[in-house]
C-alpha positions as CSV (number, residue, x, y, z in Angstrom):
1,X,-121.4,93.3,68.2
2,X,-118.3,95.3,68.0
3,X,-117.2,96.7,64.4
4,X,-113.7,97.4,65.7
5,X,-112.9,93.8,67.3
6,X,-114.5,92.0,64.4
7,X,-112.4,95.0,61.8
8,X,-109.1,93.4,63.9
9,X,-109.9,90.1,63.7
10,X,-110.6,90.1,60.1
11,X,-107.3,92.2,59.2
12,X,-104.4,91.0,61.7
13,X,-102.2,89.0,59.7
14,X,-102.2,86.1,59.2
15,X,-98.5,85.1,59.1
16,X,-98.5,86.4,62.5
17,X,-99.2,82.8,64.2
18,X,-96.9,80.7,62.2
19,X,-93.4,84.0,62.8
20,X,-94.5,83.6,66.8
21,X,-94.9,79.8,67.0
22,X,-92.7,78.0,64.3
23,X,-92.3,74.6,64.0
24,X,-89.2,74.3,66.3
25,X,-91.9,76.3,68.9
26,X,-94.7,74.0,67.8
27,X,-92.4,70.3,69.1
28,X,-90.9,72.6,71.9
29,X,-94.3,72.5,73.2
30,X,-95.1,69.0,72.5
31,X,-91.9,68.0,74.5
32,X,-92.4,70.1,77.1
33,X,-96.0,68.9,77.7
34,X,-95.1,64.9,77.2
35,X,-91.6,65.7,79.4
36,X,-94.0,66.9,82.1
37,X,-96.8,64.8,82.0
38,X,-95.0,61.7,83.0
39,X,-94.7,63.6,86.7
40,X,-98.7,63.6,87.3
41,X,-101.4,62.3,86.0
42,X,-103.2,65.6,84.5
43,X,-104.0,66.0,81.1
44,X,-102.4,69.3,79.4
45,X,-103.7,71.0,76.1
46,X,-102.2,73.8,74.3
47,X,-104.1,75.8,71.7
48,X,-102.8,78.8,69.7
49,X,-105.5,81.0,67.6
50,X,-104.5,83.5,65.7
51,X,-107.9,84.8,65.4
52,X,-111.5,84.2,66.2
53,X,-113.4,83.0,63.6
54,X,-115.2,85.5,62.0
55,X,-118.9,85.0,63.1
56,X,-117.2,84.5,66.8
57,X,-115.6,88.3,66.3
58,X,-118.6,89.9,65.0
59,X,-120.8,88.1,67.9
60,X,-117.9,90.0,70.1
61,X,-116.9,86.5,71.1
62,X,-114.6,87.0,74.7
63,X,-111.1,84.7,74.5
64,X,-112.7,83.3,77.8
65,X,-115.7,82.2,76.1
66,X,-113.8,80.8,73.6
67,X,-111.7,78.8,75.5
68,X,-114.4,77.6,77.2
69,X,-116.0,76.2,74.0
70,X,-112.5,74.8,73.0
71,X,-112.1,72.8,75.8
72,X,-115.6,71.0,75.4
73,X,-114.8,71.0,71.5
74,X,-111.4,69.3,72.1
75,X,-112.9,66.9,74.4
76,X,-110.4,68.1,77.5
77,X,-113.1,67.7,79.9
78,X,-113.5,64.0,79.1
79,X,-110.5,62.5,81.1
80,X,-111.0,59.6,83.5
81,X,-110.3,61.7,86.8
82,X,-111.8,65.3,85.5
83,X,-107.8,66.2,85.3
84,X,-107.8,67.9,82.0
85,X,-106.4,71.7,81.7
86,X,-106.4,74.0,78.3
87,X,-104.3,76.1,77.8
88,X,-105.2,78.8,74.9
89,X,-103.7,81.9,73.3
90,X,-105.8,84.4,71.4
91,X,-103.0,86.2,69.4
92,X,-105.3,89.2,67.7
93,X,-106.0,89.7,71.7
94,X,-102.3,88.6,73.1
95,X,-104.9,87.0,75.7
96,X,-104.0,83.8,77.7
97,X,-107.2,81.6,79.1
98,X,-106.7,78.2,81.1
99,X,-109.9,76.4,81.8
100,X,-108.8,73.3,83.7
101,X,-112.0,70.7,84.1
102,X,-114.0,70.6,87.2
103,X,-112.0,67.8,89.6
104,X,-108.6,70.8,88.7
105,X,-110.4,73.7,89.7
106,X,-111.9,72.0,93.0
107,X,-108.5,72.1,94.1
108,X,-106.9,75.1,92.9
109,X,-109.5,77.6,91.8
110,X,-109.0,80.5,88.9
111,X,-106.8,82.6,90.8
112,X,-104.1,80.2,90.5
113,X,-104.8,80.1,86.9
114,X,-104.8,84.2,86.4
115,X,-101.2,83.7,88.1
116,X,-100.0,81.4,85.4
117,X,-101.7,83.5,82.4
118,X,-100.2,86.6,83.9
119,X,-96.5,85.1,84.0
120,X,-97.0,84.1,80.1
121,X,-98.8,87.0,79.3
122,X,-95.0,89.1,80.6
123,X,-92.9,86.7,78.1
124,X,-95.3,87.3,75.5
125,X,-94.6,91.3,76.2
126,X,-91.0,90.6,75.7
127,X,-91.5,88.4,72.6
128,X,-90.8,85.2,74.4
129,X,-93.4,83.3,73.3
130,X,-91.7,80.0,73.2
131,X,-90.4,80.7,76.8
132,X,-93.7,82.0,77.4
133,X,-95.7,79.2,76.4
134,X,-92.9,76.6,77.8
135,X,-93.3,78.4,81.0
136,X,-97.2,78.1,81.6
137,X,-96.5,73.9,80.7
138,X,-94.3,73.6,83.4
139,X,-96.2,76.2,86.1
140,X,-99.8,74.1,84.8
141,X,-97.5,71.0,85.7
142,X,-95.7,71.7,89.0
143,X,-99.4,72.4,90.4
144,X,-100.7,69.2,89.1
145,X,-98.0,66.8,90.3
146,X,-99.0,68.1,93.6
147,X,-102.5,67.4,93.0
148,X,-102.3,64.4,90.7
149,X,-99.1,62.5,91.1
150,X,-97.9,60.6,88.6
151,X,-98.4,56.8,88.1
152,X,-95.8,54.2,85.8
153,X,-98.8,52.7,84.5
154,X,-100.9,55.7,83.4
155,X,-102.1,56.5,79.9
156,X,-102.0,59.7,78.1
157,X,-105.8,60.5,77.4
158,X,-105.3,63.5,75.4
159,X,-102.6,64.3,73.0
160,X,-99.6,66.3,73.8
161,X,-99.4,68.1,70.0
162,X,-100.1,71.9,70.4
163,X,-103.6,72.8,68.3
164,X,-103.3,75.8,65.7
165,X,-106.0,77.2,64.4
């Protein structure tokens, strides 16, 4: 347990979420991830948190972990060719996690995904965070379209809205 994570978690506000990611943000993302799924056939979702929940902050809960449980939660992992990627932003933290399902990461492997988190992690910094969040979408994408070119006939498995919790 950590008093001072679980103290920041309980106090950082909690307009915070909805000044960085408005709704103009919020269908900028949903375009951006429907616009770019229709070049592969991966499976992109974006999650924004403003904060852990509070038993999550006083078990000292990492943003890693929490993605993890996010992406089983949201059922990312259960697309038809293991293709599925989450994309989550701890805001309390400023931390940026991709978990991407087992049939992504046999390809491309975390350090590809540190890359990605880093770049939106620097927008973030400048308080870009549409940019920033636009930016991982289409980075998440170009590396799947090499991976998992896209097919006319393909369903979208998962939807393309952003999840705000």
């Amino acid at each position: 347990m950590s008093l001072q994570k679980f103290f920041k978690h309980i106090f950082f506000p909690r307009r915070t979420l909805r000044k960085l990611f408005p709704a103009s943000t919020l269908q900028a993302i949903e375009a951006t991830i429907a616009a770019e799924e229709a070049h592969h056939q991966g499976q992109i979702r974006f999650v924004i948190e403003n904060t852990l929940p509070s038993q999550a902050a006083w078990q000292d809960m990492s943003s890693r972990a929490r993605a993890l449980q996010l992406f089983a939660d949201l059922g990312v992992w259960d697309t038809e060719h293991n293709n599925g990627v989450l994309i989550y932003l701890l805001l309390a933290e400023r931390q940026v996690e991709i978990v991407a399902d087992r049939g992504v990461n046999a390809k491309l492997g975390q350090a590809v995904w540190n890359e990605i988190c880093r770049a939106m992690e620097t927008h973030f910094r400048q308080g870009q965070f549409e940019q920033g969040a636009l930016t991982g979408i289409q980075k998440v994408s170009e590396h799947m379209a090499l991976h998992y070119p896209g097919m006319a006939d393909e369903r979208n498995e998962l939807p393309d809205q952003a999840v705000v919790l």
